[in-house]
C-alpha angles and dihedrals in degrees: 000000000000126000103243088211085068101051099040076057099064100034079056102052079038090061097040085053098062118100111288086238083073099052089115089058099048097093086052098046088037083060090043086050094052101050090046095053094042091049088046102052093045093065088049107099097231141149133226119254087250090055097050100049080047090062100040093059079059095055107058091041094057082048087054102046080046095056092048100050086041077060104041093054093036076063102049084051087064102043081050100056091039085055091045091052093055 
């Protein structure tokens, strides 16, 4: 789900950022990071990109079919009424 490349990425800033008097122990809290992250963003309930912009094609199509049968009944209302008043 998630592209390795990025979180090796942030595992690895994570670990830059720690205190220079831990610089022996980046390579061990980059690995920790990862494995964290990795184990955290796997829980989350979340698409891919590419999901997403599928559904939300969907989406706008099912809004427009919806617009035009709100229309089209909002039209056959009025023929209805015009018939009723004659």
């Amino acid at each position: 789900m998630f592209d390795p490349k990025s979180i090796d990425d942030i595992a690895n800033r994570l670990a830059s950022a720690m205190p220079p008097g831990l610089n022996n122990l980046k390579e061990e809290f980059e690995k920790n990071f990862h494995a964290i992250l990795q184990s955290a963003l796997g829980k989350l309930d979340l698409v891919t990109r590419e999901e997403f912009e599928v559904q939300k094609l969907v989406l706008a199509k099912t809004r427009s079919k919806l617009e035009d049968l709100e229309n089209r009944i909002t039209d056959m209302e009025r023929q209805l009424l015009n018939k009723a008043e004659m």
